[in-house]
C-alpha positions in Angstrom: 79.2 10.3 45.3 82.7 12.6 45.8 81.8 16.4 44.9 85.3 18.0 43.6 86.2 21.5 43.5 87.5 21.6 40.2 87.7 19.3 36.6 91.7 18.4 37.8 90.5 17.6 41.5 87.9 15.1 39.8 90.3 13.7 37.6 93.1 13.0 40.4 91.1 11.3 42.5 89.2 9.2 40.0 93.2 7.9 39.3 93.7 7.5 43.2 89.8 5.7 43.2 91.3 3.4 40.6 94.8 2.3 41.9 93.7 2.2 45.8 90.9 -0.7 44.6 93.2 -1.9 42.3 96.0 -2.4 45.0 93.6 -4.0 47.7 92.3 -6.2 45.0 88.6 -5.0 45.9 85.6 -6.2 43.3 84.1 -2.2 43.1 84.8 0.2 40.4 84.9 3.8 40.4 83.4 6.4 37.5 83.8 10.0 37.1 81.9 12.6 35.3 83.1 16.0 34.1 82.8 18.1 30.9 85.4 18.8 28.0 89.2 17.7 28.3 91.3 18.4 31.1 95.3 18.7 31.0 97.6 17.5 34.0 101.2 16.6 33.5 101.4 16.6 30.5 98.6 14.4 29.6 94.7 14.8 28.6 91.8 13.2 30.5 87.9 13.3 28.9 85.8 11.5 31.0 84.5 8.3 28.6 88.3 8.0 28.2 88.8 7.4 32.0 85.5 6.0 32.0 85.7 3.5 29.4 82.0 4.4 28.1 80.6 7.4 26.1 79.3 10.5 28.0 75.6 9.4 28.2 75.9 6.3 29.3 77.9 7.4 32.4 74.2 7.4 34.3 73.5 4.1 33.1 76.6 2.5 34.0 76.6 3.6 37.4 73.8 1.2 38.0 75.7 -2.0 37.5 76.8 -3.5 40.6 80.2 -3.2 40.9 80.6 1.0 40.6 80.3 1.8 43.9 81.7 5.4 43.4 81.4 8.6 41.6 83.6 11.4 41.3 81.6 14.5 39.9 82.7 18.1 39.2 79.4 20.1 38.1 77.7 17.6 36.8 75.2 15.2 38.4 74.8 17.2 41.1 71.2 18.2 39.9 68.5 16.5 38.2 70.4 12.9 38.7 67.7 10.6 40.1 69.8 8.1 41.4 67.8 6.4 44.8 71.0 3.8 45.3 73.1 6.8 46.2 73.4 6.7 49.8 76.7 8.6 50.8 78.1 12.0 49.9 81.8 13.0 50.0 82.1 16.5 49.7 85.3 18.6 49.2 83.9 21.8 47.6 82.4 24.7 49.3 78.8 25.2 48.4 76.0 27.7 49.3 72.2 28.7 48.8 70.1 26.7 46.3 73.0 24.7 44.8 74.0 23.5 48.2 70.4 22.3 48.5 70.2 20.6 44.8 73.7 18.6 45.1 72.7 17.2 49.2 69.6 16.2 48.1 70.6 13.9 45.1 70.9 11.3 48.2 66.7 12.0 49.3 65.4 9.3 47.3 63.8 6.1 48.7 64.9 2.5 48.0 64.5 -0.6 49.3 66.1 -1.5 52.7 67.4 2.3 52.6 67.0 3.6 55.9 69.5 6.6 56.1 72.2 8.7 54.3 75.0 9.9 55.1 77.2 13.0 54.7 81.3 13.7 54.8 81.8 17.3 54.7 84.9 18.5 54.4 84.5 22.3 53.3 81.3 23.6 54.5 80.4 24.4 58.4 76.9 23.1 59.6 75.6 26.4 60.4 76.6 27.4 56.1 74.6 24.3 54.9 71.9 24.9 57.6 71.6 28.3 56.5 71.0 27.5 53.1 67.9 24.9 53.4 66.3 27.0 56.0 64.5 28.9 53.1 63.2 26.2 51.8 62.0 24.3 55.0 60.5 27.2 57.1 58.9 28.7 54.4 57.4 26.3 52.3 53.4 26.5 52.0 52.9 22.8 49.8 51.2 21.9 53.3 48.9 24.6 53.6 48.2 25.3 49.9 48.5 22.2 47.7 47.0 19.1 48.9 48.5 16.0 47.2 45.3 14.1 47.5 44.2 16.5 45.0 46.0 14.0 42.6 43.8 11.3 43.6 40.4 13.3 42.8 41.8 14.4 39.4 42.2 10.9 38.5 38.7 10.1 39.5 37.5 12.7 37.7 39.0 11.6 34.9 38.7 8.1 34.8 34.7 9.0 35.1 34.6 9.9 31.5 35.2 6.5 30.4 37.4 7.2 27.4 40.4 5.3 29.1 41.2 2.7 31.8 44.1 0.8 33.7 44.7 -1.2 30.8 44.8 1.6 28.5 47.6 2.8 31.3 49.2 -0.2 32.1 49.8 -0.9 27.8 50.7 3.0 27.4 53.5 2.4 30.3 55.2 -0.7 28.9 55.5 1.6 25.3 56.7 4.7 27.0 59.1 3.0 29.3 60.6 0.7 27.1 64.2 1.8 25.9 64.2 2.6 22.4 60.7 3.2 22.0 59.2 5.5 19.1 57.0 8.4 19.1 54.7 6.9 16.4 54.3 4.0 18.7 53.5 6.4 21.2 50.8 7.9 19.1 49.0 4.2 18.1 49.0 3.6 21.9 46.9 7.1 22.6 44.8 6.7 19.3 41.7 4.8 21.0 41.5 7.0 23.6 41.8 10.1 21.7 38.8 9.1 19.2 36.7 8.3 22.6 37.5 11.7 23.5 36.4 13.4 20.4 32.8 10.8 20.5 32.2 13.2 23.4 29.8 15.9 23.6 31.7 19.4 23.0 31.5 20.7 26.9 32.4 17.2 27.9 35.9 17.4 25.7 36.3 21.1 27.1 36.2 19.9 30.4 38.6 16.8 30.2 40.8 18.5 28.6 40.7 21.3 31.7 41.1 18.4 33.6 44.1 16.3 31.7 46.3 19.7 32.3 45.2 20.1 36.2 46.6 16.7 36.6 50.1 17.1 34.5 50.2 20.7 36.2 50.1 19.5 40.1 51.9 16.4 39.4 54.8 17.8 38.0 54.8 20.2 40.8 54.4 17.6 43.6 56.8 15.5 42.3 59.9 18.1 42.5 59.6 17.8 46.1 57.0 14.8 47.1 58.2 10.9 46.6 54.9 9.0 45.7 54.6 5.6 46.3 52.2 4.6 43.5 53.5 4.3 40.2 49.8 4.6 39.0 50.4 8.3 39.6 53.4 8.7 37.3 52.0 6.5 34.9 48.7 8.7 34.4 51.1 11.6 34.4 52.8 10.7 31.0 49.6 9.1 29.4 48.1 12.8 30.0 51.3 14.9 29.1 51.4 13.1 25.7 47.9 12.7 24.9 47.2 16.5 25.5 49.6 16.7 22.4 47.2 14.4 20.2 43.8 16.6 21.6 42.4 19.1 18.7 42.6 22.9 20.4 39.0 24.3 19.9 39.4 27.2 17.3 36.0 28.8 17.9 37.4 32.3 19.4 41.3 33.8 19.3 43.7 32.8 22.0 43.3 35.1 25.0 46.2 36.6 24.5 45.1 38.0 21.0 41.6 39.0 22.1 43.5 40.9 25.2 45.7 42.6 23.3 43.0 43.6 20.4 40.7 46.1 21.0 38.9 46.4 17.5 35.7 48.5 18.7 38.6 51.1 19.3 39.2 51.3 15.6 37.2 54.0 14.0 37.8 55.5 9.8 38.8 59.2 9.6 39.6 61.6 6.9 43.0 62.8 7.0 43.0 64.8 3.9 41.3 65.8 0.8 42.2 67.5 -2.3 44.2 67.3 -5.6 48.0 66.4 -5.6 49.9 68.4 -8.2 52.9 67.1 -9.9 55.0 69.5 -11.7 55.9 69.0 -15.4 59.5 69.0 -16.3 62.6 66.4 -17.3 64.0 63.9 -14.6 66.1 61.4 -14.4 65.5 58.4 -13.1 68.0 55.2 -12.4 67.1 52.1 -14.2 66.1 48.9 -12.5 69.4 46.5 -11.6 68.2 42.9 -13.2 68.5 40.2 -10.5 68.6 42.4 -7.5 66.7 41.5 -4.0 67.4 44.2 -0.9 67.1 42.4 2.0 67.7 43.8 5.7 71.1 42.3 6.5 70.7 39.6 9.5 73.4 41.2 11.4 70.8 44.0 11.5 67.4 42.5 11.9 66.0 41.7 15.6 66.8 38.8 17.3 63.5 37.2 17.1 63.4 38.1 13.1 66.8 36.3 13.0 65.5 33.3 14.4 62.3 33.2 11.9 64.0 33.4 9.1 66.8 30.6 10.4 63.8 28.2 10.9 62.5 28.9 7.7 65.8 28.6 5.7 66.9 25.4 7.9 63.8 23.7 7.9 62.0 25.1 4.5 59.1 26.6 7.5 56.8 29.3 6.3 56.7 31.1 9.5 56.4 34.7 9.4 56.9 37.9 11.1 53.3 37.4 13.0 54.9 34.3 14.6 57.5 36.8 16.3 54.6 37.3 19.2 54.5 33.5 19.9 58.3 33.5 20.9 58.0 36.8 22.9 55.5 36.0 24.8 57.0 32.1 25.4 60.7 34.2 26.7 58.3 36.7 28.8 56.8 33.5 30.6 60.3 31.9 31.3 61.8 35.2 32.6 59.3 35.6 35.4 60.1 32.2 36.6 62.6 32.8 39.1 63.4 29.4 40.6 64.7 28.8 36.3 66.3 31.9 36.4 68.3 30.7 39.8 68.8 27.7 38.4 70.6 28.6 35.5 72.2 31.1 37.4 73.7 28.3 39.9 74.3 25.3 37.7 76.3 24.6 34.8 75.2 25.0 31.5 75.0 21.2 31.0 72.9 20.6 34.1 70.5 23.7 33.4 69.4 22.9 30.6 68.1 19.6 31.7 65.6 21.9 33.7 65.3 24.1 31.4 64.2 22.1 28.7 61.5 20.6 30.9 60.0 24.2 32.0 59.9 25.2 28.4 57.8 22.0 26.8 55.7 22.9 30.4 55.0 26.7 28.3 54.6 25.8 25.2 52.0 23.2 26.3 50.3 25.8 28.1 50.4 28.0 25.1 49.3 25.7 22.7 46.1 27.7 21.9 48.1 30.9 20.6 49.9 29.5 17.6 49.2 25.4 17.5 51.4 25.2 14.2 54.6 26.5 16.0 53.8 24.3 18.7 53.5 21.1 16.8 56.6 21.9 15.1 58.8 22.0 18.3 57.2 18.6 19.6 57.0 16.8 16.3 60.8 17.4 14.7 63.6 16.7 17.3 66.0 18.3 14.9 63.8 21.7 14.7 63.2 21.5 18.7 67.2 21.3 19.3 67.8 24.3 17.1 65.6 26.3 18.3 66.0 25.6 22.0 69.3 25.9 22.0 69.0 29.6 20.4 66.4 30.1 23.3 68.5 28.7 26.1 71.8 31.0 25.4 69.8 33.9 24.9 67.7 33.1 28.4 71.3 32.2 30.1 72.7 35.7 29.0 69.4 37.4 30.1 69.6 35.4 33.6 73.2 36.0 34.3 74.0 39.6 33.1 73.0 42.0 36.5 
């Protein structure tokens, strides 16, 4: 991988890539990935033109044998899972977390891959080390998450017999099978969902507790841990998806209702008694306008009553004002997450959001209790889940960058 300063930078030396293989007559192939159009001399570069393939399948592509390079400017230099990447080029100056996100794109194990290796031609040692000192002295995943933990979950949960490794091993060729459909993702988890519900009430409560421990530590682990069994990661999505198809016990109000609602702190008092008098007299009143509506004008509703009524006008949704305190409290649980906030803050908008989207389907899992018909919404219609994420993304990216 060659990390660029700049769009032009990426696009020149993609074109040297190109003719110095070309000249030596050498079987590799180069690819480069950048965003929009870029102008130099006269003429205009997008990067499936230079590539010969459309934006989203630059990833896949890279995989075939013969590209042995890629020339990146901002993208790919976070959240790109690449383990064949084994050497970094680097001519652009980088510092704090995003220096730590684009080095470690080459920390992922493969076969017969026994080192990596670095070319650094605009940061000092001292710079780099600098910036992954915060990260290595002060981490506490020794001290304070044990990933064995991961190993006792499953136990746990395997001991309520409603699934087994065939139930995982079928789930896993569905879910990692290109092309696949959520319906067919839904017929895989349908046994083991009505095995959950033959369950005694307590028994339900607590696998369910259990299904989200797992998904929670495993998704933390695996930001920084490599694991070795695949049996981990294929539990992982069998419980992230069948927590989705698990009825939510509506016996009491979510928490965050019954905290914010006091009603033994409501009391009836008389604020006045008497006779109202209304003096006679001629008035004039104005008549009725036939076929008239006054509605607030959305440049001058809230933001959040903006967004409701979008949804509902889009996507013929019912929601109402009441649903306002679902998407308040789901922006209040992103803004205190300051490694998102930093990471928006230090990667592009492309590559953001690919972390982004993943923290928020994280919170609106955990919040699935407070209003399940928003929730199902958002998981269940891709078209509704793009609109409204992106709305919540460029409001959280103005909220993260402005001081």
């Amino acid at each position: 991988m060659l990390v660029t300063p700049s769009r032009l930078h990426a696009v020149r030396y993609k074109l040297f890539l190109d003719e110095y293989l070309w000249e030596r007559s050498y079987p590799h192939r180069a690819l480069v990935a950048f965003s929009g159009t870029v102008s130099d001399n006269g003429m205009s570069f997008t990067e499936s033109g230079m590539n010969g393939v459309s934006e989203s399948q630059t990833a896949a592509t890279f995989r075939r044998p013969e590209y042995r390079f890629l020339v990146v400017a901002e993208k790919f230099q976070t959240g790109f899972d690449q383990p064949l990447l084994h050497t970094m080029y680097v001519d652009k100056k980088l510092g704090g977390v995003h220096a730590v996100q684009a080095l470690s794109r080459l920390n992922r194990v493969y076969s017969d891959k026994n080192e990596t290796i670095v070319l650094d031609f605009a940061n000092e040692a001292d710079e780099i080390q600098k910036a992954f000192e915060p990260y290595y002295e002060r981490t506490l995943l020794s001290e304070g998450t044990d990933p064995n933990l991961l190993y006792d979950l499953e136990r746990r949960l395997k001991g309520f017999r409603v699934f087994d490794d065939a139930d995982l091993e079928a789930f896993a060729r569905i879910y990692f099978r290109p092309n696949a459909r959520h319906d067919q993702f839904y017929a895989a988890l349908a046994p083991t969902v009505q095995r959950v519900l033959d369950l005694p009430k307590e028994e339900q409560f607590d696998f369910r507790g259990l299904l989200t421990d797992y998904v929670r530590l495993y998704a933390f682990l695996a930001q920084i841990l490599t694991f070795a069994d695949a049996g981990l990661e294929k539990l992982y999505v069998f419980a992230r998806l069948l927590r989705r198809y698990l009825p939510v016990d509506r016996d009491q109000l979510p928490v965050e209702i019954r905290q914010n609602i006091d009603m033994e702190s409501y009391r009836i008092q008389q604020m006045f008694a008497g006779k109202i008098k209304l003096e006679r007299g001629q008035r004039e009143v104005e008549p009725i306008a036939a076929g008239t509506t006054h509605l607030l004008p959305p440049e001058l509703l809230e933001p959040l009553s903006q967004i409701i009524r979008a949804l509902n006008q889009r996507f013929g949704t019912d929601f109402t004002e009441d649903d306002k305190v679902f998407i308040r409290e789901l922006e209040d649980r992103l803004g205190i997450d300051q490694a998102l906030v930093l990471s928006v803050r230090a990667n592009t908008p492309e590559n953001a959001r690919l972390t982004f989207d993943h923290v928020v389907s994280d919170r609106l899992q955990d919040m699935v209790d407070t209003n399940f018909k928003f929730y199902k919404r958002v998981t269940d219609d891709p078209q509704f889940a793009k609109f409204f994420l992106d709305w919540l993304f460029e409001r959280f990216r103005k909220n993260a960058e402005s001081p």
